[in-house]
N, C-alpha and C positions, 0 to 999 in steps of 0.2 A: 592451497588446495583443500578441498572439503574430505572429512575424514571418512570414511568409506568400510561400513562391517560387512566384510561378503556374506560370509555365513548369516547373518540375520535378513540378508537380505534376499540373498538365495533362499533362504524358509518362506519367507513372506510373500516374495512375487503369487501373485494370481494365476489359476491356470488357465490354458486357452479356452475363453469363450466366455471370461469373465473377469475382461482385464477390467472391469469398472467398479472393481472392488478396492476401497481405500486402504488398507490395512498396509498396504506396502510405498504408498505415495509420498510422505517422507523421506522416505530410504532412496526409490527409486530416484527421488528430485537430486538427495547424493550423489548417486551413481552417475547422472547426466552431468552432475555441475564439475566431477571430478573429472571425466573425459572428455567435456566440451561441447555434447551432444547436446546441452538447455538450448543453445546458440541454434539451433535447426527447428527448433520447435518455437523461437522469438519471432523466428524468419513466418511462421504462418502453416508450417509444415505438422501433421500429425503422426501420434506415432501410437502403437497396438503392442507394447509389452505383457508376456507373460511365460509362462511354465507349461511345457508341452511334455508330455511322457510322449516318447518313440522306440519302439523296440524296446521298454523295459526300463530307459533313462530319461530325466527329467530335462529337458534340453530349452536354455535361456533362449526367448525367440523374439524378434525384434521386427516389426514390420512399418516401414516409414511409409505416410501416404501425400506425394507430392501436393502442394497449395495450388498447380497448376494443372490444366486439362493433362490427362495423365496419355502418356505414349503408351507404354506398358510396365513391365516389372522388370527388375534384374537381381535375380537371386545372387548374390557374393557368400561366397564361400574365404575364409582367411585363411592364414598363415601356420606353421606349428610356433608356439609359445604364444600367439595372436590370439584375441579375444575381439566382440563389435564394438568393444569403447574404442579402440585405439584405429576404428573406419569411418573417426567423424569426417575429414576431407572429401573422402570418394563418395559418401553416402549424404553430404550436403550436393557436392556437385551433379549427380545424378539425380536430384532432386530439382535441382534448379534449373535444367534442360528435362524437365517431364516425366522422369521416371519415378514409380516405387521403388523402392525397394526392402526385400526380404532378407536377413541376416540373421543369423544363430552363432552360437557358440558352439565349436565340437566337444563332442564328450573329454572332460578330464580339462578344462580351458575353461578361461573365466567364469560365469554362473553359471554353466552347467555342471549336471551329475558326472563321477566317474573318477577312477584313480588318476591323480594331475599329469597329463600329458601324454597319458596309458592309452594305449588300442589294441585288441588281440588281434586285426588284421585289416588292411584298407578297406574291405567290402564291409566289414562294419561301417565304417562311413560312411559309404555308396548306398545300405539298405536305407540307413539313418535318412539320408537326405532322398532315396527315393520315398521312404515312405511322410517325412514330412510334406514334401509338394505334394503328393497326391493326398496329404488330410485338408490341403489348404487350396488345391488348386480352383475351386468356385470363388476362393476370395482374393486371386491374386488376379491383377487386371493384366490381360494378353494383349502384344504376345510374350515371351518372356529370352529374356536372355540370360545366360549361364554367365557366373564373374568369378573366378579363383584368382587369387595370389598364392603362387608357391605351393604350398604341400593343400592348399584349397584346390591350385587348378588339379592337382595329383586327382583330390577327393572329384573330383568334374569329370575329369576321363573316365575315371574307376567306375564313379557311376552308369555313365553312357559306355563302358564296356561288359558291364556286368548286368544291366536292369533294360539299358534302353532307354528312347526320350517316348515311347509309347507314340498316344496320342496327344501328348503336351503340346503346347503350342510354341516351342525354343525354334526361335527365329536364328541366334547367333550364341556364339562360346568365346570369351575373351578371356585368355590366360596372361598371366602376369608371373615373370619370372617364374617359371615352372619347374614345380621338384620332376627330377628323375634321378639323377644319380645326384648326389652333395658331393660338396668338392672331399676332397682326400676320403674318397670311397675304398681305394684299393686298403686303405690305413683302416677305415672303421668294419669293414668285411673280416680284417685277420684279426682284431682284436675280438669282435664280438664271436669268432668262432673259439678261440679261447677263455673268452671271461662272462658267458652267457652263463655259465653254469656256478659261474663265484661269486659275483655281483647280482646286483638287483636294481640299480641305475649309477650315473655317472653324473662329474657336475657339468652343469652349462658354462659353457662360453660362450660372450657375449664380444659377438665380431663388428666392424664396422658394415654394417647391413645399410646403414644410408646417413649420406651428407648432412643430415637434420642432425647436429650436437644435442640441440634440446629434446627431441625424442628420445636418443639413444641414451641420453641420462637418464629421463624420465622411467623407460623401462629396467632400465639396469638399478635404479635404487630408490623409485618411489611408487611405481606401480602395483596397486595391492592384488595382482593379479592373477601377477608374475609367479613362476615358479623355480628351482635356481636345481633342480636334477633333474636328467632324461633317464625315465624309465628304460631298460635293456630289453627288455618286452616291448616298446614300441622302435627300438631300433631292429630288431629282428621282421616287427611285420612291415619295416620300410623296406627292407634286403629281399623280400618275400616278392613282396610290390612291382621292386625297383626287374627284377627275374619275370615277373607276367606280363610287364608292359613288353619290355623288352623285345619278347618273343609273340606278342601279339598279333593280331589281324590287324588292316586296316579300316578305318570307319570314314563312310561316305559324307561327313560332315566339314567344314573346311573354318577352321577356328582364324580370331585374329591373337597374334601373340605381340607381346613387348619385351622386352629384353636386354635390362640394361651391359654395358659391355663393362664394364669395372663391378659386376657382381663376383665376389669371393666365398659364394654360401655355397652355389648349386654349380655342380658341371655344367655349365651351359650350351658350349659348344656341341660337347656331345648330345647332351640335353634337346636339341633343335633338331640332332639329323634322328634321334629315335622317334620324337614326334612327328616332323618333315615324314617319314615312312608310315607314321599309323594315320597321319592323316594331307593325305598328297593334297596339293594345292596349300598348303599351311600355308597363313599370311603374317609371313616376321617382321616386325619391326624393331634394327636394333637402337637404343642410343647411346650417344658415345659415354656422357656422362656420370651416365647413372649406375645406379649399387642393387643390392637386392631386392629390397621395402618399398618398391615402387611406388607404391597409395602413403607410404608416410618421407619420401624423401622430400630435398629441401625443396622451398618453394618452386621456385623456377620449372626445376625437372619435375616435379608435382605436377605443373600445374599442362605442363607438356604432355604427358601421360595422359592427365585430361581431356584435353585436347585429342590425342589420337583418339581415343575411345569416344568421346562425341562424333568425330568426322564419320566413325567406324558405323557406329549406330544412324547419324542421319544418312547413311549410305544403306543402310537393311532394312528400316524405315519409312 
C-alpha cells in the first residue's frame, strides 16, 4: 500500500476551479493508488479533484466524469467513519453504465475540514450539501439522482426535508441501509443523558458491518483515515435527528431503498416503517444476505446491490 500524508495532502489539494494546478499531483496519485481509485481513471474515466470552502469549511470534492455518453449524475453521499476512497466499487460501477458522479467527504471525515467525526447538528449537512449543488449545479450533467448509504441517506432526507429539491433536476433518491435509529438506541439515549456532561467522545467499535474480511481489516488497522473515537457532540445531534425525522411530515417523493437483513448497525426494521410513513409508496428492497456497508460488502452481494440500482435507474431513465 502506497504510504499516504493526509495532512499534506489535505493543504495542497487545489481549490475549486483550479484543479489543474500540479502542486498537489504527487500526493493526490497516493491517495488514488492507496484506495484503488488509479484503477477508474486506467479504465478512461476522468476525474475533477479539489478544495471547496462551503459554509465556512474546506470540503474534499471529487467529481468523476463517465468515458461514456453520460445518462446523468448521481450525487452519493457516504457513510459515518466513511470517506470517497473507500466508494471506489459504487463510483466504478455507475461509471461504467453512464453515470457521473459527484462525492465529497463530510465535514470531520477523510480530507475534509472539521473536528474528526464532529457535527453540531444534521442540518449542517443538509445546508453543506444544499449549498454545494447549487455552487455546482451548471457543471453537473442532468438529471441527477440522490445516493446515501447509512448516516449519508440520513444527510439526503435531512436535506430534502429542510431545503427542498428546488428546481434541481433529481429524478430519483436511492438509500442504502439507512440510519434512523442504530441498533441499541434505547442503551446509547440513557448513557449519553448521563455522560454528555463528563466526556467528550467515546471509543469506536468496530462491528461486523459486512462479509468482505479484507475491507473490514483494512479500515479497522490500515486506513489512514480512519478515526478510532466518537465525538458525544455528534451522538447528541444524532438523538436530535433521530426525534425530527421521527415526528415529521411526509414527502411527495417515492425513494428506492435496499436493505440488507443481517445488518447489526441500524434498527432496521423499525428504520423502514418511519421512512415507509415519511415517504408512502417507499420501494424496499430486502436482501437476505447481506450486513450494513452495502457499497463495500463481499463481492457477490456487491455486486447484487448493483444490480438493483442499475435496474432502478434504467427504469427512471
Amino acid at each position: 500500500m502506497q504510504m499516504l500524508n493526509p495532512a499534506l495532502l489535505r493543504d495542497r489539494l487545489p481549490g475549486y476551479g483550479m484543479e489543474g494546478e500540479n502542486r498537489s499531483a504527487e500526493l493526490l496519485q497516493e491517495y488514488l493508488s492507496c484506495y484503488g481509485l488509479q484503477l477508474i481513471l486506467d479504465a478512461g474515466h476522468r476525474l475533477e479533484a479539489s478544495r471547496q470552502h462551503v459554509l465556512g469549511q474546506a470540503l474534499f470534492v471529487q467529481h468523476y466524469r463517465t468515458r461514456h455518453s453520460v445518462r446523468g449524475t448521481v450525487i452519493v453521499l457516504h457513510g459515518y467513519f466513511d470517506h470517497s476512497g473507500l466508494y471506489r466499487h459504487l463510483i466504478s460501477y455507475l461509471l461504467e453504465i453512464g453515470f457521473d458522479v459527484l462525492i465529497y467527504d463530510l465535514p470531520g471525515h477523510g480530507l475534509s475540514e472539521g473536528a474528526p467525526l464532529s457535527i453540531d447538528a444534521f442540518s449542517t449537512y443538509a445546508a453543506q450539501l444544499t449549498e454545494l449543488i447549487e455552487s455546482r449545479r451548471r457543471t453537473l450533467a442532468g438529471p441527477w439522482v440522490m445516493l446515501g448509504q447509512s448516516t449519508g441517506a440520513a444527510v439526503t432526507v435531512e436535506q430534502q426535508l429542510k431545503f427542498g429539491y428546488r428546481d434541481w433536476p433529481v429524478r430519483d433518491q436511492i438509500l442504502l441501509a439507512p440510519l434512523v435509529r442504530p441498533c441499541e438506541w434505547e442503551k446509547i439515549v440513557g448513557k449519553y443523558r448521563w455522560l454528555r456532561f463528563l466526556i467528550r467522545s467515546v471509543p469506536r467499535s468496530y462491528g461486523a458491518s459486512s462479509h468482505d474480511a479484507e475491507f473490514l481489516q483494512f479500515v479497522r488497522d490500515q486506513d489512514p483515515l480512519q478515526h478510532k473515537r466518537v465525538p458525544v457532540k455528534w451522538i447528541g445531534a444524532m438523538l436530535r435527528w433521530i426525534d425530527e425525522v421521527e415526528h415529521s411530515a411526509s414527502l411527495p417523493t417515492q425513494p428506492f431503498c435496499i436493505q440488507g437483513v443481517e445488518d447489526e448497525t441500524v434498527e432496521w426494521r423499525h428504520n423502514l416503517g418511519v421512512l415507509g410513513r415519511l415517504y408512502p409508496g417507499l420501494d424496499i428492497h430486502l436482501l437476505q444476505r447481506a450486513r450494513h456497508h452495502l457499497v463495500n460488502e463481499e463481492a457477490s452481494i456487491r455486486l447484487h446491490v448493483f444490480q438493483l440500482i442499475e435496474a432502478r435507474l434504467a427504469k427512471q431513465f
